[in-house]
VOGU-187501 format. One record per residue (C-alpha): z, x, y. Coordinates in pm, 1 decimal. Layout:
N
SITE        pz        px        py
SITE         Z         X         Y
...
***
This chain:
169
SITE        pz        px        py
SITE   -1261.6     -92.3    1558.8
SITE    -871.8     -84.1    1499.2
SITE    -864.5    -339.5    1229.7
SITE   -1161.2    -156.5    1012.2
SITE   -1030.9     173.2    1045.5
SITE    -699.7      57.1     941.7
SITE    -875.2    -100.9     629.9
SITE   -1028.9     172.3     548.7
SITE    -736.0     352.0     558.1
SITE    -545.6     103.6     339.9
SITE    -821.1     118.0     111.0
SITE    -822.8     445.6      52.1
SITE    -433.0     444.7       5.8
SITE    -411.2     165.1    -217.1
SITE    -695.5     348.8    -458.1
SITE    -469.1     655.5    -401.6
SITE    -186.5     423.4    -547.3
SITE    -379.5     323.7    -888.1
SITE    -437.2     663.2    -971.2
SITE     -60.1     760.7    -875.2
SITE      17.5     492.0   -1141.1
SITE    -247.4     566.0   -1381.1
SITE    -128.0     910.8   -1341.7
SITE     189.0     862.1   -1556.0
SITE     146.4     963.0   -1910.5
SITE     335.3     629.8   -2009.7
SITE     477.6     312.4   -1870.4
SITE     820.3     444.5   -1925.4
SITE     739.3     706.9   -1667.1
SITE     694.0     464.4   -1413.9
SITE    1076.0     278.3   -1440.1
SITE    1234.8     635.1   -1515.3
SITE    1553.7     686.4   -1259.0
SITE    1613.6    1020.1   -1152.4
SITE    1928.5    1108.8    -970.9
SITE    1885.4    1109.7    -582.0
SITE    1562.3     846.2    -573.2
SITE    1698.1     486.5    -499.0
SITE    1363.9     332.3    -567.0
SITE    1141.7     416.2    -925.5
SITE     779.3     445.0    -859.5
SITE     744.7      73.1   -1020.9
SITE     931.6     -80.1    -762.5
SITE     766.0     133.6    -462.4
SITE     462.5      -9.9    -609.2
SITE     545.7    -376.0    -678.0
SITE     688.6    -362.8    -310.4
SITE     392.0    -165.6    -131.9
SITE     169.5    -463.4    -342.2
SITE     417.4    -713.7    -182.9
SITE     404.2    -594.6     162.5
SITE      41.8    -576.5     218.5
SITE     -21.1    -881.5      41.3
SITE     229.6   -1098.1     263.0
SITE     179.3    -899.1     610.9
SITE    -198.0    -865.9     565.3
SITE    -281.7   -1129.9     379.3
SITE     -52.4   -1408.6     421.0
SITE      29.0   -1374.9     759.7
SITE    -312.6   -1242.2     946.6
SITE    -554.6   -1346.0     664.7
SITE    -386.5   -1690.7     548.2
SITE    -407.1   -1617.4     205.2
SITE    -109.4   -1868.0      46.6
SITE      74.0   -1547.3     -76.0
SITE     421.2   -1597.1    -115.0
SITE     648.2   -1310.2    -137.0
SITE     970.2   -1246.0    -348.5
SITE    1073.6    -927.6    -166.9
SITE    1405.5    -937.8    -318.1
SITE    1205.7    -938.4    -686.2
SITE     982.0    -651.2    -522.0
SITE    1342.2    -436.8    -602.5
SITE    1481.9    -587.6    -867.8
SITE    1220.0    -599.5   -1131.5
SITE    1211.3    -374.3   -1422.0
SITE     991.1    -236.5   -1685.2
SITE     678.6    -452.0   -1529.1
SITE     294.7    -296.6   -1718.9
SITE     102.7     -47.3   -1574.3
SITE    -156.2    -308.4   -1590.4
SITE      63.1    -628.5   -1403.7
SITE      91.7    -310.1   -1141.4
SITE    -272.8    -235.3   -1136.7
SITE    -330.2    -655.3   -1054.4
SITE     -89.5    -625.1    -785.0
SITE    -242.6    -286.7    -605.3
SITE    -614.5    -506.3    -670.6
SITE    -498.5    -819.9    -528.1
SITE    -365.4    -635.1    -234.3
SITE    -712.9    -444.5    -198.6
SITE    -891.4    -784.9    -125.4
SITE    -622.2    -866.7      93.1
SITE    -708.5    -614.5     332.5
SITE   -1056.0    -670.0     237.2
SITE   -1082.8   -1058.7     325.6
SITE    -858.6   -1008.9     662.1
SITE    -949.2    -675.7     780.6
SITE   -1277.5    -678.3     729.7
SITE   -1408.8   -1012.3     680.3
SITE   -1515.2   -1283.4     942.8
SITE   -1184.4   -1335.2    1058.1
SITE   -1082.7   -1001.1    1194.7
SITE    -767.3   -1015.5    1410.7
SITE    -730.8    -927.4    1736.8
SITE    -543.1    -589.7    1787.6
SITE    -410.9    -669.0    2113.6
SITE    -290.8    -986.9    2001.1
SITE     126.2   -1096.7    1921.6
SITE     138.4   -1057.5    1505.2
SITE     222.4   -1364.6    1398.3
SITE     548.3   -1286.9    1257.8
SITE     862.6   -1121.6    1469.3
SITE     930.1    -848.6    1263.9
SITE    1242.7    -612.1    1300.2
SITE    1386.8    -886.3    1523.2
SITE    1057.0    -797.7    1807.2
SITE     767.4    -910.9    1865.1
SITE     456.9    -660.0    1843.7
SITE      88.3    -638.2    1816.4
SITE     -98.9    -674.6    1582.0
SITE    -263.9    -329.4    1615.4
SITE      53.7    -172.1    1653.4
SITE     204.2    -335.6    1328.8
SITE    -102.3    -232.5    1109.1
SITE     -69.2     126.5    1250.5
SITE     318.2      81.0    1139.0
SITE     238.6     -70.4     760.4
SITE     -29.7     207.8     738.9
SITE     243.0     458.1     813.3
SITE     515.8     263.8     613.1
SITE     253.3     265.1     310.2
SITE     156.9     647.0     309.0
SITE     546.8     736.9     332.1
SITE     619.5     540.5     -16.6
SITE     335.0     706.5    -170.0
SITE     453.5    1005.4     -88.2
SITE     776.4     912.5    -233.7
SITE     599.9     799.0    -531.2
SITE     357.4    1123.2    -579.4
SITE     664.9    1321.4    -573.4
SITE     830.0    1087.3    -803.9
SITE     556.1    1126.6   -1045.7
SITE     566.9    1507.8   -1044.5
SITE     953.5    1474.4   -1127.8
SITE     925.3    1289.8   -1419.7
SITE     597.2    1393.7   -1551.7
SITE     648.4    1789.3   -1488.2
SITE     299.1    1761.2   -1337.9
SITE     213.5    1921.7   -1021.0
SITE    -144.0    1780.6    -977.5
SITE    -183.7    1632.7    -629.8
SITE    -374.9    1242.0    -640.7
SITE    -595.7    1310.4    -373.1
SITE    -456.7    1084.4    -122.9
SITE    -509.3    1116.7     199.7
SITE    -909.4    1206.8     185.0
SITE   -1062.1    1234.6     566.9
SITE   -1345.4    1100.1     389.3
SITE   -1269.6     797.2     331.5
SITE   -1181.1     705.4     678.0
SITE   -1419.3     423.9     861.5
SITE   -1552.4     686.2    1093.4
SITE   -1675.0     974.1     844.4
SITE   -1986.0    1096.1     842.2
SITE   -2185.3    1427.4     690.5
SITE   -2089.6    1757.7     895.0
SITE   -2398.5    1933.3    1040.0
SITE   -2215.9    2267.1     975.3
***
């Protein structure tokens, strides 16, 4: 149960994240500093891409990814499109692993110490769940900065969770 809910959860955060970047007028928008914000909404993507891609899909879902954190951060003026590929790629990620044949044990050790600890599994989806919907926060705010827009994305639908169903009310 952990594992789908958690992928539908991604799922509906990663979709959240294409129309965050879609969002931006141009691609300019996307790489444009503002003074305070460390991290552009183009990196927060290329590393949100990263991090599912390598935790979900490399390491629970054997995928072959290899990350480039370090590029995650230090790569500029990438397309709104190479950033759409990314956010897709890390869609069937969560996809193939989460809910495919292969679903992970929650209870189980993740198979990577992380932070120095080891952890389960459930408990370090639940933490790149969290870790996700704080940079897309970051991002959605980002977006509103440069863009003067104050249109929310619709992220965080109930809706879309694993569990919803039709209220009888």
């Amino acid at each position: 149960m952990l594992p789908a809910s958690i992928a539908a959860i991604l799922d509906r955060d990663l979709q959240a994240l294409s129309r965050e970047v879609e969002a931006y007028p141009d691609e300019r928008g996307l790489w444009q500093n503002v003074p305070g914000i460390s991290n552009v909404a183009g990196t927060l993507v290329l590393h949100l891409a990263g991090n599912i891609q390598h935790y979900v899909g490399a390491r629970l879902g054997e995928t072959g990814y290899i990350r480039d954190r370090s590029a995650e951060f230090s790569r500029r003026d990438v397309s709104r499109t190479e950033l759409l590929r990314e956010i897709e790629a890390a869609r069937a990620s969560v996809k193939t692993t989460l809910s495919g044949s292969r679903v992970p044990d929650p209870g189980a050790d993740f198979p990577e110490v992380v932070g120095g600890a080891r952890v389960e599994t459930g408990d370090y989806l639940m933490h790149l769940s969290t870790h996700f919907a704080y940079h897309l926060g970051q991002i959605d705010y980002h977006r509103r900065v440069v863009t003067g827009q104050g249109n929310s994305m619709d992220a965080m639908r109930p809706s879309d969770l694993s569990s919803a169903r039709p209220s009888l009310s």
